[in-house]
Backbone atoms as SQL, in Angstrom:
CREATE TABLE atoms (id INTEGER PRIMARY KEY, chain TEXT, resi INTEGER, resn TEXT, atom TEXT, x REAL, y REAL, z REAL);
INSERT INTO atoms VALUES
  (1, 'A', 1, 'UNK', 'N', -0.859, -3.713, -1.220),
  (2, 'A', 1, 'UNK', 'CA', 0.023, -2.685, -1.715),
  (3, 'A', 1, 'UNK', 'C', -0.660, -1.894, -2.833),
  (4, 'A', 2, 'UNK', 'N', -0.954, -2.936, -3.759),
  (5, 'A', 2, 'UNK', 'CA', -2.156, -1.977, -4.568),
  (6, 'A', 2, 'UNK', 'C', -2.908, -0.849, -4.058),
  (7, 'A', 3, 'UNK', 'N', -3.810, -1.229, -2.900),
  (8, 'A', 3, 'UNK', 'CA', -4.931, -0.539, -2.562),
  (9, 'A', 3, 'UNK', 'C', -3.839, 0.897, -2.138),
  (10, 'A', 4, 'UNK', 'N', -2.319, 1.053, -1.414),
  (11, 'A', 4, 'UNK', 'CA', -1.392, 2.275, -0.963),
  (12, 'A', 4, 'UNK', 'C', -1.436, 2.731, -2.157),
  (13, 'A', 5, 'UNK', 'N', -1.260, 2.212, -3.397),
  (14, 'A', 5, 'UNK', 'CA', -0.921, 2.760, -4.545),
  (15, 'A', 5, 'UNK', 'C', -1.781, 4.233, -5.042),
  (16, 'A', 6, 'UNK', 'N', -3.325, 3.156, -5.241),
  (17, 'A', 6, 'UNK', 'CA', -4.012, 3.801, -5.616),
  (18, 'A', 6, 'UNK', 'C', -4.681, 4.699, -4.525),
  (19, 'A', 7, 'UNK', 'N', -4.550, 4.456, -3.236),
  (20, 'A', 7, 'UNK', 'CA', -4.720, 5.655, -2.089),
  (21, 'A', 7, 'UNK', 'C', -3.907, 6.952, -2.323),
  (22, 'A', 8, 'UNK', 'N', -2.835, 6.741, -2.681),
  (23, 'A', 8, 'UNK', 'CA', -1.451, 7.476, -2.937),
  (24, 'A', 8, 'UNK', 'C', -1.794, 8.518, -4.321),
  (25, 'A', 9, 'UNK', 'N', -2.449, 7.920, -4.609),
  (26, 'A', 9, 'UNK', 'CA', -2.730, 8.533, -6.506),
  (27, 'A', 9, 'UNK', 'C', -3.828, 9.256, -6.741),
  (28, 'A', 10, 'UNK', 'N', -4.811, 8.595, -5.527),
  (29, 'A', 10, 'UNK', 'CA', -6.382, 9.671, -5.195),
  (30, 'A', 10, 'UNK', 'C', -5.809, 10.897, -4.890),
  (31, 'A', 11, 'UNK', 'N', -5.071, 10.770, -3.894),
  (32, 'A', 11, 'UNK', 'CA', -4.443, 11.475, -2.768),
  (33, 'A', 11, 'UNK', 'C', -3.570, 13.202, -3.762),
  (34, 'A', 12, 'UNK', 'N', -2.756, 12.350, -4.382),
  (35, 'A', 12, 'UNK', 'CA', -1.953, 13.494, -5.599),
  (36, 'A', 12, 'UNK', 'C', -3.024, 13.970, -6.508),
  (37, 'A', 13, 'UNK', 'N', -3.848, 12.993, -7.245),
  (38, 'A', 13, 'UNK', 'CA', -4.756, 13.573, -7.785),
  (39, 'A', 13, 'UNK', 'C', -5.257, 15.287, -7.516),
  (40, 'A', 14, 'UNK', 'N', -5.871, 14.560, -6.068),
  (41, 'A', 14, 'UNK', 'CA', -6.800, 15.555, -5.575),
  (42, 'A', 14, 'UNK', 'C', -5.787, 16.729, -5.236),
  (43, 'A', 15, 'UNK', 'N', -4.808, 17.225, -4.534),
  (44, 'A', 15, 'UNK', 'CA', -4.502, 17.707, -4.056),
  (45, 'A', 15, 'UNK', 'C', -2.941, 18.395, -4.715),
  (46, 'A', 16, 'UNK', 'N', -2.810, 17.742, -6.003),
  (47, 'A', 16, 'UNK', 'CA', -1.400, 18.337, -6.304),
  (48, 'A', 16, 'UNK', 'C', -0.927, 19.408, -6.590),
  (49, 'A', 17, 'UNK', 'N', -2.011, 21.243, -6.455),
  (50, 'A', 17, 'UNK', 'CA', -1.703, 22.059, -6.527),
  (51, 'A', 17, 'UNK', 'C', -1.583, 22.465, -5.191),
  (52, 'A', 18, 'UNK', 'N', -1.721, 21.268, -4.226),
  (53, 'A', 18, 'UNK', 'CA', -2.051, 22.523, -2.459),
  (54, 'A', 18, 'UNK', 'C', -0.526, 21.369, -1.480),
  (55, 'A', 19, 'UNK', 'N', 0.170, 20.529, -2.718),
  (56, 'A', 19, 'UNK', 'CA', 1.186, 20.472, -2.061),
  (57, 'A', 19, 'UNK', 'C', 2.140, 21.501, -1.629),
  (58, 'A', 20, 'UNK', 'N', 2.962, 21.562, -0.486),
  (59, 'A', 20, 'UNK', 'CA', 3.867, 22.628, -0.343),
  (60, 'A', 20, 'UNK', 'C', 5.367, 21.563, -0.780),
  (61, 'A', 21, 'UNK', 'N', 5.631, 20.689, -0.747),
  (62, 'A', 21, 'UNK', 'CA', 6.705, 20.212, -1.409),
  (63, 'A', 21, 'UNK', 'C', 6.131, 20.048, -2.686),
  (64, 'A', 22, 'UNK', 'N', 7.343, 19.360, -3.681),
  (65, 'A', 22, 'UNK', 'CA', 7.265, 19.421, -4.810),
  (66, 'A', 22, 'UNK', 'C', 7.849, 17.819, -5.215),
  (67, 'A', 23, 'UNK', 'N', 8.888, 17.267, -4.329),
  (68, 'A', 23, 'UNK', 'CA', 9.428, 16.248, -4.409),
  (69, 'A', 23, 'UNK', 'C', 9.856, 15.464, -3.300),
  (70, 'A', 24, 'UNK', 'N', 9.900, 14.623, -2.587),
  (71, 'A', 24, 'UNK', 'CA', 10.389, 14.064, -1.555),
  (72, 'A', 24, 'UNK', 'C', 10.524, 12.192, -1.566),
  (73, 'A', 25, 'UNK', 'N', 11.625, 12.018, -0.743),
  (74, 'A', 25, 'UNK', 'CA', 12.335, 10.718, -0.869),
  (75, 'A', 25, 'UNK', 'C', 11.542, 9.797, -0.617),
  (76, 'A', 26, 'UNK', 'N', 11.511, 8.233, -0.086),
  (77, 'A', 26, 'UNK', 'CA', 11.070, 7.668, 0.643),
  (78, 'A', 26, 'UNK', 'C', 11.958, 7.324, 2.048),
  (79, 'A', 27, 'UNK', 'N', 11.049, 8.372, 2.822),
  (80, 'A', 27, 'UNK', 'CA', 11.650, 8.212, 4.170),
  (81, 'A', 27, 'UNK', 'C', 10.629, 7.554, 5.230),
  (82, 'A', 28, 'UNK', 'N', 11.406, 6.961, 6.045),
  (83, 'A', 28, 'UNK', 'CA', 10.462, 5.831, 6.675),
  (84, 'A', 28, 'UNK', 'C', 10.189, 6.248, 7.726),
  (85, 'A', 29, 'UNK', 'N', 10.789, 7.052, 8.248),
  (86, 'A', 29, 'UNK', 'CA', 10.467, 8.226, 9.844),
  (87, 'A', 29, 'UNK', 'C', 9.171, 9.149, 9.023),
  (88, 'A', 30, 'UNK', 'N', 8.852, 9.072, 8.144),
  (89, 'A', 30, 'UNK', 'CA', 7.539, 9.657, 8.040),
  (90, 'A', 30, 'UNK', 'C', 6.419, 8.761, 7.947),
  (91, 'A', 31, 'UNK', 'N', 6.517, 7.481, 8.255),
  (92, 'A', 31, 'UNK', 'CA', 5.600, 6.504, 7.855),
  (93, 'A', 31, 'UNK', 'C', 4.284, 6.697, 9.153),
  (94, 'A', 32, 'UNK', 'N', 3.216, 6.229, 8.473),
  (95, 'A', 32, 'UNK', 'CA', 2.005, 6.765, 9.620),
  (96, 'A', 32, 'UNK', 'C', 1.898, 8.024, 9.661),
  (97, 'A', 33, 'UNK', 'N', 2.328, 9.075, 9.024),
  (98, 'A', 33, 'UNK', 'CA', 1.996, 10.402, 8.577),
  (99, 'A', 33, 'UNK', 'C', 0.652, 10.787, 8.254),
  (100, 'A', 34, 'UNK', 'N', -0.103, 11.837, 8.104),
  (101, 'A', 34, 'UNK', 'CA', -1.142, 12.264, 7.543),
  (102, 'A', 34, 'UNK', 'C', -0.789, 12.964, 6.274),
  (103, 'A', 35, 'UNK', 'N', -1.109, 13.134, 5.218),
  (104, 'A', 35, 'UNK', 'CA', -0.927, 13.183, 4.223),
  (105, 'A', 35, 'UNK', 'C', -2.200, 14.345, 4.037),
  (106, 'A', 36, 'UNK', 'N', -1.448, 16.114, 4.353),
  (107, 'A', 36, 'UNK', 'CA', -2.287, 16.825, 3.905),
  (108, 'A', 36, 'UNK', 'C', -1.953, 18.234, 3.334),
  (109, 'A', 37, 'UNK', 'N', -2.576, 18.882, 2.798),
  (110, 'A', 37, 'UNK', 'CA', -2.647, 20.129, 1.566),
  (111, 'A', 37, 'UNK', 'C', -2.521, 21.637, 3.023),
  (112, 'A', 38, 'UNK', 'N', -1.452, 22.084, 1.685),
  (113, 'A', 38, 'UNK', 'CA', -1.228, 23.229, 2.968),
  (114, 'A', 38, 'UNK', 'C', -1.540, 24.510, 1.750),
  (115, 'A', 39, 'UNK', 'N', -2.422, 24.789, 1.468),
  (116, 'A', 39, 'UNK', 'CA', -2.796, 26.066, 0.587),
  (117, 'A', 39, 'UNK', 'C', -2.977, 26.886, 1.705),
  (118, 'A', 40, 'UNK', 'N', -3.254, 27.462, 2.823),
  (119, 'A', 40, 'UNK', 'CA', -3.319, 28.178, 3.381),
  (120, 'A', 40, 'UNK', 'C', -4.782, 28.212, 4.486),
  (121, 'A', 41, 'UNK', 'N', -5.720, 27.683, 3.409),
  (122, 'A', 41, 'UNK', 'CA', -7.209, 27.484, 4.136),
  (123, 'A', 41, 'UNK', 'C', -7.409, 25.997, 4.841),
  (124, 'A', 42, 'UNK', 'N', -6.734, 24.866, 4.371),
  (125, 'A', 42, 'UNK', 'CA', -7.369, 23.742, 4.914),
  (126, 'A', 42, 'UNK', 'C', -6.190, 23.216, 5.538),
  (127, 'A', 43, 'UNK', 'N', -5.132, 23.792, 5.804),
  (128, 'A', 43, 'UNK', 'CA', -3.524, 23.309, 7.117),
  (129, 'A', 43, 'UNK', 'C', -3.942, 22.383, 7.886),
  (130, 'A', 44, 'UNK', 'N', -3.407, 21.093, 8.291),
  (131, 'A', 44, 'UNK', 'CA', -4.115, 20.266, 8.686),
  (132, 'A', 44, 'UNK', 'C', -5.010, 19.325, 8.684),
  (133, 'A', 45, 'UNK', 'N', -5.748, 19.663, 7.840),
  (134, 'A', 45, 'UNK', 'CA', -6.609, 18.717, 7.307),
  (135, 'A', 45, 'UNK', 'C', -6.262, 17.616, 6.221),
  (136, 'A', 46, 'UNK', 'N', -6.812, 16.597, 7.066),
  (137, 'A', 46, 'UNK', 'CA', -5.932, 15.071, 6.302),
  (138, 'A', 46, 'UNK', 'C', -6.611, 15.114, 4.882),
  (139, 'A', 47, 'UNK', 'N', -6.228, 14.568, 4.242),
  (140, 'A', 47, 'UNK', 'CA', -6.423, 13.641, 2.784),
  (141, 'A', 47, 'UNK', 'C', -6.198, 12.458, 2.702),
  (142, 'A', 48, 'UNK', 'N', -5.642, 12.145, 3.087),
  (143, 'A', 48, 'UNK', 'CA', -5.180, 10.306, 3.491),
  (144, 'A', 48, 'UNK', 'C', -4.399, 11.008, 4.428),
  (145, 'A', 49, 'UNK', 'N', -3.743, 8.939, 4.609),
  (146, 'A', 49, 'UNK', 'CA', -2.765, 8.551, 5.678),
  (147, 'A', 49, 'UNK', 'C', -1.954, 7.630, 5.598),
  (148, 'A', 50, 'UNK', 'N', -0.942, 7.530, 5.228),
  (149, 'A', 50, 'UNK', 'CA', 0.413, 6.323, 5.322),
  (150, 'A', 50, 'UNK', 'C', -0.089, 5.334, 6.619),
  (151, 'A', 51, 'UNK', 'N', 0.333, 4.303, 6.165),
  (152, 'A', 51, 'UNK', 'CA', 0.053, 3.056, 6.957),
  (153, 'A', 51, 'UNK', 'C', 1.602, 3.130, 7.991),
  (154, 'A', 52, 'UNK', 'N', 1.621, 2.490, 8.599),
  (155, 'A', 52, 'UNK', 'CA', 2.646, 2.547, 10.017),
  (156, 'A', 52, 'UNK', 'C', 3.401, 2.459, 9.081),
  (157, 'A', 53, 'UNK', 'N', 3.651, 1.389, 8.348),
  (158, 'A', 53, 'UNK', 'CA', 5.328, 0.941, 7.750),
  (159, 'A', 53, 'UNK', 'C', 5.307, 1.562, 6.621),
  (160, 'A', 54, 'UNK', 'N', 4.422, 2.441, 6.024),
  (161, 'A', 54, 'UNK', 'CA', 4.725, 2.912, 4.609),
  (162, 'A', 54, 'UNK', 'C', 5.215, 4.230, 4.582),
  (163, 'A', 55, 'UNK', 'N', 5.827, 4.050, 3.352),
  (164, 'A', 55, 'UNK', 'CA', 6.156, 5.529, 2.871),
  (165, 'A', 55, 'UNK', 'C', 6.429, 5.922, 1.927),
  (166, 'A', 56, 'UNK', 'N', 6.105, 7.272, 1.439),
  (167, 'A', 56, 'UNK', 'CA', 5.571, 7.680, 0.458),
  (168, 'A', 56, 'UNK', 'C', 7.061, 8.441, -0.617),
  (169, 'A', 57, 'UNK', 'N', 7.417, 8.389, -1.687),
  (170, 'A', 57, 'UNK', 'CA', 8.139, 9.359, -2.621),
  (171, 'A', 57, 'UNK', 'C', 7.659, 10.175, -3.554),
  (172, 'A', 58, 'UNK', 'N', 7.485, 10.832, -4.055),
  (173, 'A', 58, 'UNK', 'CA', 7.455, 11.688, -5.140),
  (174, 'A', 58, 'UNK', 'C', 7.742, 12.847, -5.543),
  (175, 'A', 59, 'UNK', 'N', 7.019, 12.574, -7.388),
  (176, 'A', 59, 'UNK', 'CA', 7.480, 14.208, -7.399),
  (177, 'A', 59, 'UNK', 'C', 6.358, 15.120, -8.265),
  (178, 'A', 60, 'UNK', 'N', 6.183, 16.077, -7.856),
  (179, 'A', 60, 'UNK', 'CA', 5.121, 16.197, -8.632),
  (180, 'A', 60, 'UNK', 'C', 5.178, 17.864, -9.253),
  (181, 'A', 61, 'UNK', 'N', 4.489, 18.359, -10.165),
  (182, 'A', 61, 'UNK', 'CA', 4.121, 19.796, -10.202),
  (183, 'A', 61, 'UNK', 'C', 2.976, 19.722, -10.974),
  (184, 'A', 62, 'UNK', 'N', 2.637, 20.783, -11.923),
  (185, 'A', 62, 'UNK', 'CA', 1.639, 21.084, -12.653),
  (186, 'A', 62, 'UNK', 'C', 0.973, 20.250, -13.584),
  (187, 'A', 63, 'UNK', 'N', 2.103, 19.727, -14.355),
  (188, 'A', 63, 'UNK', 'CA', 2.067, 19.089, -15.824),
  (189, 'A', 63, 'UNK', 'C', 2.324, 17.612, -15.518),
  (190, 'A', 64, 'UNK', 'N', 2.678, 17.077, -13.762),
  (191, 'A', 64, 'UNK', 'CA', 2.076, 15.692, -13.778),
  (192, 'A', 64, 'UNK', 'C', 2.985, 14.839, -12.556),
  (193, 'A', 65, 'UNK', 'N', 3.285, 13.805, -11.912),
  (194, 'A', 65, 'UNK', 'CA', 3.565, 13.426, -10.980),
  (195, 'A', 65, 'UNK', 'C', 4.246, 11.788, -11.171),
  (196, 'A', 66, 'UNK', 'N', 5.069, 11.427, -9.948),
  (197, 'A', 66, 'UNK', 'CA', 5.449, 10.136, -9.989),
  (198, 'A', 66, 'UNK', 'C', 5.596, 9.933, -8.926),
  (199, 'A', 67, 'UNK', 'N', 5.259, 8.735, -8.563),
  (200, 'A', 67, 'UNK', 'CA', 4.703, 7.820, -7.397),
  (201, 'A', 67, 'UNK', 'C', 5.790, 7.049, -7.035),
  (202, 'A', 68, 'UNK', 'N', 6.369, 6.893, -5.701),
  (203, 'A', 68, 'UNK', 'CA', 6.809, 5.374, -5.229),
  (204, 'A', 68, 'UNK', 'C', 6.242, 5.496, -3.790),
  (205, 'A', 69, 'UNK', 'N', 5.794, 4.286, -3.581),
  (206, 'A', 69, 'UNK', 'CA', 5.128, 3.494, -2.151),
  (207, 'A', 69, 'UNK', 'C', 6.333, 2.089, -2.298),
  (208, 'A', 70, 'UNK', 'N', 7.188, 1.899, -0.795),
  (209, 'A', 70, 'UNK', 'CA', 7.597, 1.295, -0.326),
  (210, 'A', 70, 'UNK', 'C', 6.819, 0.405, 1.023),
  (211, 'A', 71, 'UNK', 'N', 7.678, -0.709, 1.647),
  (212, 'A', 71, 'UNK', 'CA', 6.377, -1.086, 3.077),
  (213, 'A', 71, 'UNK', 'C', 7.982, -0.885, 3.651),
  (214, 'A', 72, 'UNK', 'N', 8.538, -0.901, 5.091),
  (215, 'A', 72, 'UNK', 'CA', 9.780, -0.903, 5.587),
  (216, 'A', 72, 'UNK', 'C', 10.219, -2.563, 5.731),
  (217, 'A', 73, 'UNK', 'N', 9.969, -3.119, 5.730),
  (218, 'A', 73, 'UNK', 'CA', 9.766, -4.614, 5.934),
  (219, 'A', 73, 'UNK', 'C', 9.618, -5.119, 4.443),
  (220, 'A', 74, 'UNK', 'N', 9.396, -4.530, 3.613),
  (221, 'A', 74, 'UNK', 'CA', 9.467, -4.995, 2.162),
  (222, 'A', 74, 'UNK', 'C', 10.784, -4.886, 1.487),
  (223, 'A', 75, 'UNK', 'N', 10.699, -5.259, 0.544),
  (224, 'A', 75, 'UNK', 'CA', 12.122, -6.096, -0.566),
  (225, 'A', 75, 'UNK', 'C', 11.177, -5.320, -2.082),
  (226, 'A', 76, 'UNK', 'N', 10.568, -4.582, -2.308),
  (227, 'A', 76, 'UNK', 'CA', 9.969, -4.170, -3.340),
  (228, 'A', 76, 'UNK', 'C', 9.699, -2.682, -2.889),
  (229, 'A', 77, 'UNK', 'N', 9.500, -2.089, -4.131),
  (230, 'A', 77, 'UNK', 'CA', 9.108, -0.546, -4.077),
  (231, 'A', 77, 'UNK', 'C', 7.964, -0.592, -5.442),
  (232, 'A', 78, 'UNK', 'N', 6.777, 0.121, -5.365),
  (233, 'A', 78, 'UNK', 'CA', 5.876, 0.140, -6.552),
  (234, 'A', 78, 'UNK', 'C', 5.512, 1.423, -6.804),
  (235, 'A', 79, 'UNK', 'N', 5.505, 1.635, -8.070),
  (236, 'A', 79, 'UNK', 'CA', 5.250, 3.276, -8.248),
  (237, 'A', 79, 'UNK', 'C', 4.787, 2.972, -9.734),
  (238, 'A', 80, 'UNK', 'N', 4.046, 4.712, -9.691),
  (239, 'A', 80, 'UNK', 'CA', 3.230, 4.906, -10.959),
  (240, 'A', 80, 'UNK', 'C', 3.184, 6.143, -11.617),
  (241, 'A', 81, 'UNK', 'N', 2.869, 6.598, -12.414),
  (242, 'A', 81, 'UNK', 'CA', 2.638, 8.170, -12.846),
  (243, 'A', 81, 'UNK', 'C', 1.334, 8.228, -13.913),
  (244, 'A', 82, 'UNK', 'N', 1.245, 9.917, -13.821),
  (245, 'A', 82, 'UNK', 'CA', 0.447, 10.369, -14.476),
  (246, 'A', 82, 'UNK', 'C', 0.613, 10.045, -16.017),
  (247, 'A', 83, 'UNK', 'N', 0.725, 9.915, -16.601),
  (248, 'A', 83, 'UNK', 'CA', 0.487, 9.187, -17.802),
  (249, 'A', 83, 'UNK', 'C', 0.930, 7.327, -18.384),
  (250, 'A', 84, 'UNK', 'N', 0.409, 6.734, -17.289),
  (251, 'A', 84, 'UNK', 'CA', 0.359, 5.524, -17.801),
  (252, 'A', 84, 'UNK', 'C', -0.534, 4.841, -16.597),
  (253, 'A', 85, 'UNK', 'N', -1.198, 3.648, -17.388),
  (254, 'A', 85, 'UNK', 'CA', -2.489, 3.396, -16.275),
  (255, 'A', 85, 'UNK', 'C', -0.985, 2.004, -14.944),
  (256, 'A', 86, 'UNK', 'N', 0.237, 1.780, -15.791),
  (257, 'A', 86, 'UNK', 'CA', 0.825, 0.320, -15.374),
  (258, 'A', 86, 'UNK', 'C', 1.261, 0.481, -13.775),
  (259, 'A', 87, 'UNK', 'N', 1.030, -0.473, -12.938),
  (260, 'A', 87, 'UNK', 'CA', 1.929, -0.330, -11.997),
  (261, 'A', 87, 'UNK', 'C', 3.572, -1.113, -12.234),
  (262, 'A', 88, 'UNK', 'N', 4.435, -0.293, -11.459),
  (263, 'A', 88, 'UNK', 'CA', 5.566, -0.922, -11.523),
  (264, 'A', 88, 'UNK', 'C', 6.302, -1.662, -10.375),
  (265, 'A', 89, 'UNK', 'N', 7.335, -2.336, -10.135),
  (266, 'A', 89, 'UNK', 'CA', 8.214, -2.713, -9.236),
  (267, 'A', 89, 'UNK', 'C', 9.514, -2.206, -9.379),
  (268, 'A', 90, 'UNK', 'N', 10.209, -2.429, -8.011),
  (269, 'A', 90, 'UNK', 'CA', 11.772, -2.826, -8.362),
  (270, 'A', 90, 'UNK', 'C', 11.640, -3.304, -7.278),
  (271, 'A', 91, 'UNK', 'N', 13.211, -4.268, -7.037),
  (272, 'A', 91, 'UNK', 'CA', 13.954, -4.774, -6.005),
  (273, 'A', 91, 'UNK', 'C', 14.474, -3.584, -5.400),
  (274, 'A', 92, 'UNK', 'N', 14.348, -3.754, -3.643),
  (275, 'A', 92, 'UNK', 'CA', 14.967, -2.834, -2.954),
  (276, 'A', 92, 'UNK', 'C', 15.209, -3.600, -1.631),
  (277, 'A', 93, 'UNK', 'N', 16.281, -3.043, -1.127),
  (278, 'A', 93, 'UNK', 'CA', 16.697, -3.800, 0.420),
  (279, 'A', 93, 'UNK', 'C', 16.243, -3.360, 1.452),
  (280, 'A', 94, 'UNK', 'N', 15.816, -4.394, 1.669),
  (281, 'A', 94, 'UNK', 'CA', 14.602, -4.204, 3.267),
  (282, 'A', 94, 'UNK', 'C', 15.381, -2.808, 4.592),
  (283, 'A', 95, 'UNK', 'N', 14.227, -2.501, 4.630),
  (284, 'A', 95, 'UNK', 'CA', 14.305, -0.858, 5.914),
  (285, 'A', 95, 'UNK', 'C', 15.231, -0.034, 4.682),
  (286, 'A', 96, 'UNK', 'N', 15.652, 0.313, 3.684),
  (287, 'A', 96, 'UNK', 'CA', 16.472, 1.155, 2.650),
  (288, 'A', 96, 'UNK', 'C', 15.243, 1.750, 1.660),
  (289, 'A', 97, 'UNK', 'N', 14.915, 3.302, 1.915),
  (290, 'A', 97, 'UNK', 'CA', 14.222, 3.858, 1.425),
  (291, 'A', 97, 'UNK', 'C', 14.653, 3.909, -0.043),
  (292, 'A', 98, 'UNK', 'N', 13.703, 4.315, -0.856),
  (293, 'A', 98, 'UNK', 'CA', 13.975, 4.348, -2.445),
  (294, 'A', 98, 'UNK', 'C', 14.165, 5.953, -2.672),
  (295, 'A', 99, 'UNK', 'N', 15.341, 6.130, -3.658),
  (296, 'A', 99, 'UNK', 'CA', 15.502, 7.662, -3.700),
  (297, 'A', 99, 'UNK', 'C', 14.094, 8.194, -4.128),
  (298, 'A', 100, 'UNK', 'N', 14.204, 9.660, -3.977),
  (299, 'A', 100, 'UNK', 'CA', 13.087, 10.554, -5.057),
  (300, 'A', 100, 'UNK', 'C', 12.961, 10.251, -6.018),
  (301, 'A', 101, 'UNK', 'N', 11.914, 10.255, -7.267),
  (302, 'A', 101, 'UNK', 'CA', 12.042, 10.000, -8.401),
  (303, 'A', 101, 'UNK', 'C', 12.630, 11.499, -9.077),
  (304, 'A', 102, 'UNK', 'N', 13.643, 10.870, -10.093),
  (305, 'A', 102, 'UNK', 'CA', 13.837, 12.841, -10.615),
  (306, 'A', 102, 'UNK', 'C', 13.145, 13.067, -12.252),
  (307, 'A', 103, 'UNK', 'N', 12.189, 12.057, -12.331),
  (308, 'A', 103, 'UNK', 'CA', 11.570, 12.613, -13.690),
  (309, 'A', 103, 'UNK', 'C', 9.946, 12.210, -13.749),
  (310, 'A', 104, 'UNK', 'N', 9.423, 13.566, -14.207),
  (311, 'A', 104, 'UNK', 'CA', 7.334, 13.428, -14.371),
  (312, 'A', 104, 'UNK', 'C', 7.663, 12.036, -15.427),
  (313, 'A', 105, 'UNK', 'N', 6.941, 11.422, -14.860),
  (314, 'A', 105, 'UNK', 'CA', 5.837, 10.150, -16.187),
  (315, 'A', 105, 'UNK', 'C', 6.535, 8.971, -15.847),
  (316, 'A', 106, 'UNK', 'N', 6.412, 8.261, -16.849),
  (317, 'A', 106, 'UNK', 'CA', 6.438, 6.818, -16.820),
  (318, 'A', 106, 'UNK', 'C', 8.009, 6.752, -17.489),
  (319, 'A', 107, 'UNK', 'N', 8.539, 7.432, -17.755),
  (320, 'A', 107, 'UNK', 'CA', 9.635, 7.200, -18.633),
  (321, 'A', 107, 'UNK', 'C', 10.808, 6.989, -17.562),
  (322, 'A', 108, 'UNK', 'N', 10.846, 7.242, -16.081),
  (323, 'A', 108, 'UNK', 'CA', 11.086, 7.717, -14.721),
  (324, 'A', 108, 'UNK', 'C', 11.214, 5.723, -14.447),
  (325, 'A', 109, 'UNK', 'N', 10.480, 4.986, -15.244),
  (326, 'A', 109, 'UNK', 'CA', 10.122, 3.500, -14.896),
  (327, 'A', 109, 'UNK', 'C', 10.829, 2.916, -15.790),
  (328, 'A', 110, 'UNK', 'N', 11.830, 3.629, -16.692),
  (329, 'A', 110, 'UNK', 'CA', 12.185, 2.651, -17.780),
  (330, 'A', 110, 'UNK', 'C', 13.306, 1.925, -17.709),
  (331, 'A', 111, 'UNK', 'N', 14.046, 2.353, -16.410),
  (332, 'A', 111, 'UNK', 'CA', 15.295, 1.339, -16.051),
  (333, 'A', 111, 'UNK', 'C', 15.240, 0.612, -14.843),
  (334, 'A', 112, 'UNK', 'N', 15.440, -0.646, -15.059),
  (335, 'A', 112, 'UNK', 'CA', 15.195, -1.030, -13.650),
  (336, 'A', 112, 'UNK', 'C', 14.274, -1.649, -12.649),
  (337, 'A', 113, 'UNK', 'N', 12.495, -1.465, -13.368),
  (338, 'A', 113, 'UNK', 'CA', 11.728, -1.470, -12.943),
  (339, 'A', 113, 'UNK', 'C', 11.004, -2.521, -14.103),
  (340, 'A', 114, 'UNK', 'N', 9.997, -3.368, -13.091),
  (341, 'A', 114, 'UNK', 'CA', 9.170, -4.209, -14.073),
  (342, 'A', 114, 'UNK', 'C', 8.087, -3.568, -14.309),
  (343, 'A', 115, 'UNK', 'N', 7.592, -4.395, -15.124),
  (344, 'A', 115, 'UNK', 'CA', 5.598, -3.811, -15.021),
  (345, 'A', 115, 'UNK', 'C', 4.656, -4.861, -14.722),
  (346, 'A', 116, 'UNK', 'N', 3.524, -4.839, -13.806),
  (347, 'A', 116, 'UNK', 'CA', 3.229, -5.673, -13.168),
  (348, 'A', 116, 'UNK', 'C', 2.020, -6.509, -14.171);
C-alpha cells in the first residue's frame, strides 16, 4: 500500500497543473484506470496506473494536494498531503469508497485518522 501511496504522490507531483479535475472521490469503478494529464499536448498518455482494486481520491490545485488510496477489499484508507512527510489511516468498510477530501494539507488528517 505504501509503494500506491507514494506512486500516487509521484504521480500528483509531476502532473498537478495538467490535471483536468481538481477533486474526485474514491470510486472503485475507476480502479485499474490510467492515470493521465490532459493539458492538451500529451491526452492519453499514462503517468501511472491504479492497480485493479485501487482507487484513487483527491484534491488538488496550485498551492498543494491531498491524497487518499483505498484497496476495494480493504477495511483501511491511507492518505497524505503536500505538506507533511506522515502517512495516515482510517477505518473504512470494505467495497465503501472514502469521500473526497475537502481540505489542501495535512490538517484534512486531523480527525479521525491515525499516523502511521
Amino acid at each position: 500500500m505504501k509503494k500506491i501511496i507514494l506512486a500516487s504522490l509521484l504521480v500528483v507531483m509531476a502532473a498537478t497543473s495538467s490535471f483536468s479535475a481538481t477533486d474526485s472521490t474514491v470510486v472503485f469503478d475507476d480502479a485499474g484506470k490510467n492515470v493521465a494529464p490532459s493539458d492538451g499536448t500529451t491526452v492519453g498518455t499514462a503517468v501511472g496506473r491504479l492497480s485493479a482494486s485501487d482507487a484513487l481520491g483527491f484534491i488538488v490545485s496550485t498551492s498543494g494536494y491531498t491524497l487518499i488510496t483505498q484497496h476495494l477489499q480493504g477495511t483501511r484508507s491511507f492518505g497524505t498531503a503536500h505538506d507533511g512527510t506522515a502517512i495516515f489511516w482510517a477505518p473504512e468498510t470494505k467495497g465503501t469508497g472514502h469521500a473526497k477530501p475537502d481540505t489542501l494539507g495535512v490538517t484534512y488528517f486531523a480527525t479521525g485518522w491515525t499516523t502511521m
